[in-house]
C-alpha angles and dihedrals in degrees: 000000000000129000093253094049087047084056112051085050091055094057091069095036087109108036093187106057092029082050087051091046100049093044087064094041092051091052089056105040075051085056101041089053092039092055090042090056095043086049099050086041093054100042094052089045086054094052097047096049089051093049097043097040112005084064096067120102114193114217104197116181104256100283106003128091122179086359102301131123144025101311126113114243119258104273118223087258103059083039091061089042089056084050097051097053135114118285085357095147092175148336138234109199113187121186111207133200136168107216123198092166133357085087131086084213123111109229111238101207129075128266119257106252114230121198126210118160128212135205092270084053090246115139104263099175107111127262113274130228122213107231116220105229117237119206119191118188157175102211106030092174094064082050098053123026115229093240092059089068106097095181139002124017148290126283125237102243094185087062138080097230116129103237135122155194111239121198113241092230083062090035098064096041092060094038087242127161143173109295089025126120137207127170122259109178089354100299129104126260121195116207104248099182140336132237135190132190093174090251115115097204081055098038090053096076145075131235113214126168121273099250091038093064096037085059105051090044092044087233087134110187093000123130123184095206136009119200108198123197115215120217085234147028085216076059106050097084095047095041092045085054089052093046086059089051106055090038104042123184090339095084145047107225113194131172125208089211095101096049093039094060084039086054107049084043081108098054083039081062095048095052094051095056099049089059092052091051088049096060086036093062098045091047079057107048096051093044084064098045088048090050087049099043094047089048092045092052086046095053087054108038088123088056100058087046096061090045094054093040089054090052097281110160127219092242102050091046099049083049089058093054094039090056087044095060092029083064092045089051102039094055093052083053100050090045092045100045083059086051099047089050089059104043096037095088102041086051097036085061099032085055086054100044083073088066089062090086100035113028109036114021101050087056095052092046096049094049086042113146128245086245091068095042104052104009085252130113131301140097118309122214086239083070099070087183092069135067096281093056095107104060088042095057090048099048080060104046112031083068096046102073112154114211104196120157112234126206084245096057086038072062117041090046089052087057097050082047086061090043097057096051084055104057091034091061101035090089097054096052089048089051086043093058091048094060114111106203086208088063102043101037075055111050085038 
């Protein structure tokens, strides 16, 4: 019998304590895969989520946001300017009106109530009208998601067709449906298609294209808001630099790049963890294979006398030992890399769940529109062309985090298991080579 077959018998020569050791072994060879899995999950998820949203850069007229407040629209030559700039990759214009009349369409939210008390103490204040919120757009298909549609189909927004997407919220109230028109300064719109985000401030407003709206409004060439994707995360505060200086004063120039790095802290965290769990588990497990290993040498000093005394060499016998603890340690491996497989997705979420209440709702809360807040007009986060694009992209991504092992991650976790069994049995062998057969055939 050779010295690795030898091995690998004696492994099992006591079940219960190679049992013991290999269910621990197995729970931290789990762990290492399972970390592994969380980490890369959440790294590629990072780096989506800053090369899909941390790239934007908002470009708001000086003083006016959604539409709202005492700034002049964007006129069609600062647009092209922001075009034209350096690692723009490309630009989402929105043209944005609260209509209160103009339009043949019932509002379906409810009007803002006002108070003004008279001296009678009766609510003196007039009577309010909801606006229905006009979006006009470029890139329609950036402002509503395909699968908001719930029927018909999506608008050109690079056209001049008067046509529209009409929330279902809106849509209802006023029994449309796709094919149907209504006026909207004077002209006829035909429904394109219906959406719906289950939120009735967002669900209370139509989608046009760009021109279309510019022209019914005679705002020919103005924007109320440009969103302008960068080539690069590394070129959003250079190119955000460069934005403020063509535009001057005229403009309000924000990046999305801060709060994006404040926002995936969480994930950050996660990450982090993961990677401390990782070394933790491999410091454990070779901590228990060493301990193993060093009881197990000591129970059989007498052993390894008698083999050296009969002509055993040190390196046959440390062979022996190292194959021992390399079988103990590659069957809870192999155990706890199923195990891992198992329990990775289930952790991996339950790890960035965590990140619903930091890292998602506060954001959305915080770049809120005034049509949410007041039933009025603005931008809603539904619309991820507008200035409230951001925290609606990350409400989205930072929970949709998918945990998947890679053949990459099996591998990388099977060579931490070896590695354990190394180092876990690189003390033993040390201790094996020390002993002398005259001393221990001696003191037995």
């Amino acid at each position: 019998m050779n010295v690795v077959t030898r091995g690998m018998r004696s492994a099992l020569r006591s079940p219960l304590r190679s049992g013991a050791i290999i269910a621990m072994l197995a729970v931290s060879s789990g762990l290492i895969l399972a970390m592994l899995v969380a980490r890369s999950s959440v790294d590629a998820k990072i780096a989506e989520v800053k090369a899909s949203v941390a790239t934007q850069i908002t470009v708001n007229p000086a003083g006016m946001q959604g539409g709202m407040g005492s700034g002049e629209p964007l006129t069609a030559e600062q647009v092209e300017k922001i075009k034209n700039t350096e690692h723009v990759s490309s630009v989402t214009s929105t043209l944005t009106k609260q209509l209160t009349e103009n339009i043949s369409l019932t509002p379906s939210l409810d009007p803002p109530k006002l108070f003004m008390m008279g001296p009678d103490g009766e609510n003196k204040a007039p009577e309010q009208k909801a606006p229905v919120v006009a979006t006009g757009t470029n890139t329609p298909e950036k402002t509503i998601a395909e699968d908001k549609l719930t029927s018909g189909a999506m608008i050109d927004g690079s056209g001049t067709a008067r046509e529209a997407l009409v929330g279902k919220q809106l849509a209802e109230k006023n029994g449309l449906s796709v094919g149907d028109t209504f006026t909207l300064y004077g002209e006829t719109i035909t429904v394109k298609g219906i959406y719906s985000t289950d939120n009735k401030f967002q669900d209370g407003g139509i989608v046009l294209p760009l021109a279309t709206l510019q022209d019914l409004t005679d705002q020919s060439g103005e924007v109320s808001s440009v969103v302008a994707r960068v080539d690069s995360s590394d070129n959003v505060s250079s190119t955000v630099s460069a934005l403020k200086n063509t535009l001057g004063d005229e403009a309000d120039v924000t990046s999305q790049e801060e709060q994006a790095e404040e926002t995936l802290a969480p994930l950050t965290s996660i990450a982090n963890l993961a990677l401390a769990g990782v070394i933790g588990a491999t410091i454990a497990g070779a901590t228990i294979v060493l301990l193993a290993m060093v009881m197990v040498v000591r129970e059989r000093r007498r052993e390894i006398g008698v083999i050296k005394a009969i002509g055993g060499s040190n390196r046959s016998i440390v062979t022996q030992f190292i194959t021992e603890g390399l079988t103990l340690t590659i069957i809870g491996g192999i155990i706890g890399l199923a195990l891992g497989v198992a329990v990775s997705g289930p952790l991996t979420q339950s790890m960035v769940s965590n990140t619903k209440s930091s890292g998602t709702n506060t954001p959305q809360r915080s770049m809120q529109g005034p049509m949410n807040a007041t039933g009025g007009g603005g931008a809603s986060p539904m619309m991820r062309g507008g200035p409230n694009s951001f925290a609606n992209q990350l409400g989205v991504n930072l929970t949709t985090v998918t945990s998947s092992v890679t053949p990459q991650t099996f591998a990388i976790s099977g060579a931490i298991v070896i590695l354990i069994a190394i180092v876990g049995s690189a003390v033993p062998a040390w201790t094996i080579a020390r002993i002398r057969p005259a001393e221990v055939l001696r003191t037995e």
